[in-house]
N, C-alpha and C positions, 0 to 999 in steps of 0.2 A: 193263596196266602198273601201275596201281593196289593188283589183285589181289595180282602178284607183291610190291609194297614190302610190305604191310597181311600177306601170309604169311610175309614176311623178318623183321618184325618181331615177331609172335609167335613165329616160334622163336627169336628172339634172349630174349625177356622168358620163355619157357619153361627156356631154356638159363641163362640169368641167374637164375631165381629158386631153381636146384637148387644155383649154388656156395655157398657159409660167405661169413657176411656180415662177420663178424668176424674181424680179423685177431690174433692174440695172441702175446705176446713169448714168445720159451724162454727156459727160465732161464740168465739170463747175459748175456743181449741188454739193452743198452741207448737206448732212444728219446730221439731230443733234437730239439727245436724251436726255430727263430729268429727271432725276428721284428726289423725296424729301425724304431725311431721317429722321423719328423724333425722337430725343430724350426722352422716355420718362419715370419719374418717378418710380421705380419698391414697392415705398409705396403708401400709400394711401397720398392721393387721385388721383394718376396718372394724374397727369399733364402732357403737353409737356413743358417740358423747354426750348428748342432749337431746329431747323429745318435749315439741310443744303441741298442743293441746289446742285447737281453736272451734269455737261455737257459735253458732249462728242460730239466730230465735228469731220467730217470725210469727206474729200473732193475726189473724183474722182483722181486718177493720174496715169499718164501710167509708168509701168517699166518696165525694158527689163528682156527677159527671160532667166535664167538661166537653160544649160544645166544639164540632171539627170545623177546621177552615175550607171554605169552598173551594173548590180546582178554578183557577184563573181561566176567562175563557179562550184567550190567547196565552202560549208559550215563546217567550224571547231565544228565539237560536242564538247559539256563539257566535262570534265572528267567524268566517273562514280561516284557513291560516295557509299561508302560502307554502308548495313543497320544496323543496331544495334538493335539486341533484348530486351525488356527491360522485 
């Protein structure tokens, strides 16, 4: 019994590790997310007073790449800084 869950499971987590992990918009698709915030009462009887509503929209769009700046071939250490016994 044990055997068969503990072999269900590795080919689940085998089958699983082969799809794309990342899901990616086509161009033209738009993503949107909503969350509700509620305001609520910190006495009794805790009511909600108020509920706002926020959205966030995110469209696909291509930008060109910017080249990266080279690593310095020398890095400047700090000063030392003296210790102080207390």
């Amino acid at each position: 019994m044990q055997f068969t869950s503990l072999l269900r499971f590795t080919l689940a987590t085998i089958v699983a590790s082969q799809l794309p992990i990342a899901v990616s918009a086509a161009e033209g698709d738009v993503l949107t997310a909503t969350k509700v915030f509620q305001t609520i009462v910190s006495e009794s009887p805790f009511l909600v007073t108020r509920s706002t509503i926020v959205t966030w929209t995110q469209s696909a769009s291509i930008t060109e790449s910017t080249s990266i700046t080279p690593i310095p071939e020398s890095i400047e250490t700090a000063p030392a800084t003296a210790q102080v016994e207390i």
